[in-house]
SESEZA-174197 format. One record per atom (N, C-alpha, C): residue in three letters; x, y, z. Coordinates in steps of 0.001 Angstrom, whole numbers, plus 500000, padded with zeros to 6 digits. Each point is the difference from the previous one (the first is absolute). Example, Ala and Ser with C-alpha at 12.3 -4.5 7.8 and 13.67 -1.06 7.14 Angstrom:
<rs>
ALA513190494310507800ALA499110501190500000ALA500900501200500000SER499650501050499280SER500820501190500060SER499230501090500730
</rs>
This chain:
<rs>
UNK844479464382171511UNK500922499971501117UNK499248500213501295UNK500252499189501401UNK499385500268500967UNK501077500721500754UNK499724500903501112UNK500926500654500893UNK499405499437501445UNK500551499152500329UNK499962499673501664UNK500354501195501301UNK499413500104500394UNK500280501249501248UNK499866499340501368UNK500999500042500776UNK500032499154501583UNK500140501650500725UNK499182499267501546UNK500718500685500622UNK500485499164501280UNK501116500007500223UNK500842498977500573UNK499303499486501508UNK499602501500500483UNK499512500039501353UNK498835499133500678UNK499248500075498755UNK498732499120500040UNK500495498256499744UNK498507499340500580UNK499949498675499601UNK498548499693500114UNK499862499616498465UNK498541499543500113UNK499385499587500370UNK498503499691500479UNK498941498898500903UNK500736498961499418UNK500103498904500557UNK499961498376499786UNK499678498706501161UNK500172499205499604UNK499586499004501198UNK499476500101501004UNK499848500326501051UNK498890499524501066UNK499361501447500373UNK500993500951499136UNK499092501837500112UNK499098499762498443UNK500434499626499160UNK498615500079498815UNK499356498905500720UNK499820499042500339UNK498750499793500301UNK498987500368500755UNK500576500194501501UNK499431501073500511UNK499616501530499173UNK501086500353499109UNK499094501376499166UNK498953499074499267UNK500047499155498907UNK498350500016499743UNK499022499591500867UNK500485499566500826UNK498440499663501107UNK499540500900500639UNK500836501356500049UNK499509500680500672UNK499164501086499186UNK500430500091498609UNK498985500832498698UNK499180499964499862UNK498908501126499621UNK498578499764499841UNK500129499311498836UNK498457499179499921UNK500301499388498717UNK499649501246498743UNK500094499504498813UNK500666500823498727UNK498370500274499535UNK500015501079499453UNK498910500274499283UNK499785499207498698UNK499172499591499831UNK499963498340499136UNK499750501518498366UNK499194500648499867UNK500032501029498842UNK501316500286499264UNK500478500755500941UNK501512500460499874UNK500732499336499796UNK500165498757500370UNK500799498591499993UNK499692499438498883UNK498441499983499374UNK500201499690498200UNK500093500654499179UNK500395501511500240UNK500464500999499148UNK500764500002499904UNK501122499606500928UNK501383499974500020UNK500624498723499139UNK499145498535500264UNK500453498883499526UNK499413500005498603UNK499153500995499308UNK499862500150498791UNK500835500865499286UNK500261501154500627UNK501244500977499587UNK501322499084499388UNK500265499209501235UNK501140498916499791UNK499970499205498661UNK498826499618500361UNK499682498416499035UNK500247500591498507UNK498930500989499695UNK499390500775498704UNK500750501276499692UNK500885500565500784UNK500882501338499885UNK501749499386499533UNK500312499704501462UNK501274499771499926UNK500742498957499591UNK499348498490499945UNK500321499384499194UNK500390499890498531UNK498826500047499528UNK499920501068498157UNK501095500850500038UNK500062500838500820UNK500891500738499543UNK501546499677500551UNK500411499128500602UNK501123499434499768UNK500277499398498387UNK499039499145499877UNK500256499413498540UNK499898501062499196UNK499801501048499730UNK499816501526499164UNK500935500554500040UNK500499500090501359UNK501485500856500263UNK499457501689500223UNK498806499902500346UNK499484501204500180UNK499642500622501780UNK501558500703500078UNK500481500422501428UNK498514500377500690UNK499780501248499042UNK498656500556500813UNK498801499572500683UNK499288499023499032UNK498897499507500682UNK500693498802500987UNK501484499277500184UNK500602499079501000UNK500012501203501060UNK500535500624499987UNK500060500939501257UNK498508500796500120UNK499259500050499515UNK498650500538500481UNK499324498896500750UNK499753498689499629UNK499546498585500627UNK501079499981501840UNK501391500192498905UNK500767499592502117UNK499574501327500232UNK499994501505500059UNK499797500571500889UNK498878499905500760UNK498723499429499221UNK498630499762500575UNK500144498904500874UNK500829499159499816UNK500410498750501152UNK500549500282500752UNK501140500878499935UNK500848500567501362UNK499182500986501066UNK498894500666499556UNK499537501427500612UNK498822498539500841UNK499455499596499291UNK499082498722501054UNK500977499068500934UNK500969499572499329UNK500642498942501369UNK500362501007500967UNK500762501219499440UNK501009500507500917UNK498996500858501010UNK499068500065499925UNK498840501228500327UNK499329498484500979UNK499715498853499662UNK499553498900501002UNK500783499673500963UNK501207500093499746UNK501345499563500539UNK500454500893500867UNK499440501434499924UNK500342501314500880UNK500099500081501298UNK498825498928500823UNK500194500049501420UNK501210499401500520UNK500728499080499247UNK501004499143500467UNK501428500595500047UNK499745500267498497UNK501218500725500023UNK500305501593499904UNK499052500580500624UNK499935501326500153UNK499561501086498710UNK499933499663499047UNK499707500964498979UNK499751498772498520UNK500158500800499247UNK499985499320498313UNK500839499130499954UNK501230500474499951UNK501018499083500240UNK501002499634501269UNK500547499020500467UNK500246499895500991UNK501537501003500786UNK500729500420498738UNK501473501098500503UNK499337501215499388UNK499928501108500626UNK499976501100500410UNK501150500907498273UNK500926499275500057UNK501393500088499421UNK499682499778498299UNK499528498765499951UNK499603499106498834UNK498865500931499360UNK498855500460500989UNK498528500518499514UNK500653501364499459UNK500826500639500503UNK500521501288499639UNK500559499690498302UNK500839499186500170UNK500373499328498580UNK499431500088498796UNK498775499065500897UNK498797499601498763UNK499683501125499890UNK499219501057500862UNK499100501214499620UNK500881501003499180UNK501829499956500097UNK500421500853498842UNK499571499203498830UNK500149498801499686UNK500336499312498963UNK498185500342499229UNK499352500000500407UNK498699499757499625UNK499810501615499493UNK500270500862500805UNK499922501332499652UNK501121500493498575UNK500952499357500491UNK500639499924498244UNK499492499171499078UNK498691500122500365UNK499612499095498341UNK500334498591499692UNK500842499379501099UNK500638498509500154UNK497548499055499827UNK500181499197498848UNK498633499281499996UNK499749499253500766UNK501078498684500815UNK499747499215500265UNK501046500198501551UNK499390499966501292UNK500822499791501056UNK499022499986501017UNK500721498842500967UNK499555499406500921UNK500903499682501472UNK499331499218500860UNK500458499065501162UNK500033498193499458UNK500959499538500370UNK499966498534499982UNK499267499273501287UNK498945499437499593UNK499912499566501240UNK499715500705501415UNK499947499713501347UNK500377500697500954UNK501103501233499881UNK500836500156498971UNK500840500828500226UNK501357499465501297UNK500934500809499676UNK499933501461499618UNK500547500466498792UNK499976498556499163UNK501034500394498585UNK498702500629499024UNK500739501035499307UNK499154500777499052UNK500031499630498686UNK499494500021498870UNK500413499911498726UNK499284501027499017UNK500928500261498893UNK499539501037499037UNK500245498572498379UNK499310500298499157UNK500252499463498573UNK500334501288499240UNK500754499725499252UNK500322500310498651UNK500063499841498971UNK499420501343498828UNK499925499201499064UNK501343499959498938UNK501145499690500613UNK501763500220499481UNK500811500307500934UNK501517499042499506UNK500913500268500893UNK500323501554500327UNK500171500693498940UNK499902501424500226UNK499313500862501038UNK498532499887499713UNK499240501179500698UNK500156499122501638UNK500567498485500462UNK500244499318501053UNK500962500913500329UNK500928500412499362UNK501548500182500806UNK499628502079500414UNK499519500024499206UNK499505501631500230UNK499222500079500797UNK498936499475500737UNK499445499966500826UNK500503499898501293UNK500941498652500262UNK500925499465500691UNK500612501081500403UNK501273500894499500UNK500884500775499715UNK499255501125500918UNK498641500763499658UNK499556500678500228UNK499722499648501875UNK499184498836500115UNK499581499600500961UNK501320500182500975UNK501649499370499751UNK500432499569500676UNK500802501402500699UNK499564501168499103UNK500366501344500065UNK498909500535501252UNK498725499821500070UNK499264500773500763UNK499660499274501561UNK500294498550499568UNK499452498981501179UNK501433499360500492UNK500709500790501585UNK501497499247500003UNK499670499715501550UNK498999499673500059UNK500157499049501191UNK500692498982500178UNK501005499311500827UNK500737499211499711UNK499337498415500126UNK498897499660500837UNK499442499007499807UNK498962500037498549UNK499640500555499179UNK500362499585498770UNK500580499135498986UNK499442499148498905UNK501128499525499765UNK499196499919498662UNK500225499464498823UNK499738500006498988UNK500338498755498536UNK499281499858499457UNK500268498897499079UNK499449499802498757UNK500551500340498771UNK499207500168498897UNK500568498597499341UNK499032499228499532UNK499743498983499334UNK498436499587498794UNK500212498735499809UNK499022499738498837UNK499384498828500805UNK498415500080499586UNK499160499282500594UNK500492498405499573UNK499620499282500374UNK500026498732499563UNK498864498951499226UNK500296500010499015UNK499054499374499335UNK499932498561499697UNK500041499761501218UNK500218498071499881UNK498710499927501336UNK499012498795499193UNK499337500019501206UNK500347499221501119UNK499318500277501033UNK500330498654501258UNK499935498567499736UNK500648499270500706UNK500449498605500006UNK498926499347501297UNK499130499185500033UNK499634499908501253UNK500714498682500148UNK500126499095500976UNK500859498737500593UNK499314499761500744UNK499970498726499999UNK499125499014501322UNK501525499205500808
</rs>
């Protein structure tokens, strides 16, 4: 189960501000950048087909702490809501394996490994975090791949 986390207030880089944000980034540490795309390749892949939460969320957290940590000057910190990062840092501190930023942000996401420990988490979260721009969405990933079209 994935848990989507918004925070309403925000709106992510896009169009003529991401481009200007990557042009204005140092470029990427080329090391770090194939540790990360090996983590991916050789970690988290495999372990989708395994179904093995832990090492998937050990691979994205090593991807999130490098983008979001490259990505820091733009959007002010790790992640881009203030709101969302609070989120994530309970969720991670409860032992949650796998949670991240989408993208620019500011939407957050947690995995799960069951509808259950999703809705208890949720439940919990929606108890401690009542900011009203907040918003929340527990669903299932999609496992259909992309369609490309000419």
């Amino acid at each position: 189960r994935v848990l989507l986390i918004f925070d309403h207030q925000h709106i992510g880089v896009h169009g003529e501000q991401e481009k200007h944000a990557f042009a204005s980034l140092k470029e990427a540490d080329l090391q770090r950048t194939q540790q990360v795309c090996q983590a991916v390749l050789m970690q988290a892949l495999p372990a989708l087909e395994e179904q093995d939460l832990k090492t998937f969320g050990q691979a994205i957290a090593s991807l999130q702490a490098y983008t979001g940590d490259y990505f820091s000057p733009i959007q002010g910190g790790r992640y881009a809501s203030q709101l969302v990062s609070e989120v994530l840092n309970d969720l991670v501190e409860g032992g949650v394996l796998c949670a991240g930023q989408s993208s620019w942000g500011p939407t957050g996401f947690a995995i799960f490994e069951s509808q259950a420990v999703a809705e208890q988490h949720l439940k919990g979260l929606q108890s401690r975090f009542t900011a009203k721009s907040l918003g929340w969405l527990l669903c299932g990933a999609s496992n259909v791949g992309a369609t490309v079209s000419s």
